[in-house]
N, C-alpha and C positions, 0 to 999 in steps of 0.2 A: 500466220503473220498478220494478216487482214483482222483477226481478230482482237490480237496485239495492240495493233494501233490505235482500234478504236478505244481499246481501254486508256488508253496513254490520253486521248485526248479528251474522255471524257474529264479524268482527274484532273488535267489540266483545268477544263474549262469551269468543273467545282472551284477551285481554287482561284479562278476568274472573279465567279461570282460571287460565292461567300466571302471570300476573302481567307489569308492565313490566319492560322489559327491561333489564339494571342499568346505571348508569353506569361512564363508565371515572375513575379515580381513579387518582392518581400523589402520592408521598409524596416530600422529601429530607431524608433524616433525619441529623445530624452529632452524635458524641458525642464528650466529651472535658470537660475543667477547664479554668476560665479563659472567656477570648474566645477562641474557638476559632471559624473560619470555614473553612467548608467549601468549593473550590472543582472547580470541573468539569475533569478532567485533559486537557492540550492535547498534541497530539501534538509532537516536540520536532522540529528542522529535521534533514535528512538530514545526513550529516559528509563533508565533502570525501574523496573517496579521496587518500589516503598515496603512493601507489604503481600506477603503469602500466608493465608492460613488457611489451616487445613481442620475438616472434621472429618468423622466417622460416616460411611455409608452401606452400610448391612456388613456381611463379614468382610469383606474382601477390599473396598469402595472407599472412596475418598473424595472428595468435596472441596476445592482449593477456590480460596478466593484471593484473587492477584488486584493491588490496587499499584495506581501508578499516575505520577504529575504529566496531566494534556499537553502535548508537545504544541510548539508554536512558531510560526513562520515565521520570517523578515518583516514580511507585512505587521504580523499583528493578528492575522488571522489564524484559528486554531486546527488542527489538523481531525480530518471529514473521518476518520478512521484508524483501525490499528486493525496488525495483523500481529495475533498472538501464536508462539510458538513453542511446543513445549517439549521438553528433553528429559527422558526416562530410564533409569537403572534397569526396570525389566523389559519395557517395548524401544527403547531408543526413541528417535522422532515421531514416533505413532500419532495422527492426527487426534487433533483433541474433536469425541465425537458427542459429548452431554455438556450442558450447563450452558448460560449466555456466551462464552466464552465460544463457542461452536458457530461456525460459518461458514460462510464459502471459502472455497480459494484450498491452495496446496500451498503447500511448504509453509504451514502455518495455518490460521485463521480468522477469517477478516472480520472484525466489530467495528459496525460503527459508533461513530463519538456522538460522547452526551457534549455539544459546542457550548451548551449554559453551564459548565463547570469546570474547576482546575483540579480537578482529581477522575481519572477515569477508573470504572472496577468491571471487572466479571467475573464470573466462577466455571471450573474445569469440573466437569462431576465424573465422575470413572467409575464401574461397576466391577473393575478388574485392579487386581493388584498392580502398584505402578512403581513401587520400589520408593526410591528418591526421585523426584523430580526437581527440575529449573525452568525461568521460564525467559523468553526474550520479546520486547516491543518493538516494533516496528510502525512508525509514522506512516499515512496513506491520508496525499491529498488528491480528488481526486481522480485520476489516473496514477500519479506519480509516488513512490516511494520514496521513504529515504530509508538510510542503514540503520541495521539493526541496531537495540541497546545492547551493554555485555549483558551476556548470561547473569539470572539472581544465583546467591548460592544455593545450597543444596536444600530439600525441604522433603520430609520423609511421609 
């Protein structure tokens, strides 16, 4: 019990001297004329790729190059990345593991964006037969995603 207390009081007396510990506080400040309403910026949907071409690569292989228009914020500001994803007749969602189009991340893969252009591209190179393939963009600012584009259609 004696030992008890003394802890009670030491805590106490921390709290004497330091003082409590501060709270956390969060502001949203909006300035402007008028009715001006401030709203939280949403990330905008990925953009269908434009363009799939494909070539030959030894017997089996195939070389897909996906173009597609740079996705673009509220701001104005262009999106830092895309996460490309690719859907296949004989692997399914099998990561895309050759070509620029290869990067980190799951459920897809992340390239980053050329920001000096309004058309972004990469290429999917595959050493294995891929059937048909589709592909989907996906916006990445930052941390933050936005949803995916539809699926292109089918490309053999």
């Amino acid at each position: 019990m004696p030992a008890r207390l003394a802890s009670l009081l030491l805590a106490a007396s921390a709290v004497l001297v330091l003082g409590a510990p501060p709270s956390a506080e969060a502001a949203w400040a909006s300035t402007g004329i008028g009715l001006a309403v401030q709203k939280a910026m949403a990330m905008p949907t990925g953009t269908t790729p434009t363009s799939v071409t494909g070539m030959s690569l030894g017997a089996v292989g195939r070389a897909y190059t996906i173009t597609w228009p740079t996705t673009w914020l509220q701001t104005g500001r262009p999106a830092t990345g895309y996460v490309i994803s690719r859907s296949s007749s004989t692997l399914g969602s099998a990561l895309i593991s050759g070509g620029s189009c290869a990067g980190m991340g799951t459920g897809g893969r992340y390239v980053p964006a050329n920001t000096m252009t309004t058309n972004q591209s990469c290429t999917d190179d595959s050493t294995v037969a891929l059937g048909n393939v589709r592909y989907s963009v996906t916006p990445v600012y930052g941390n933050w995603r936005g949803p995916a584009s539809p699926w292109t259609q089918t490309y053999n």
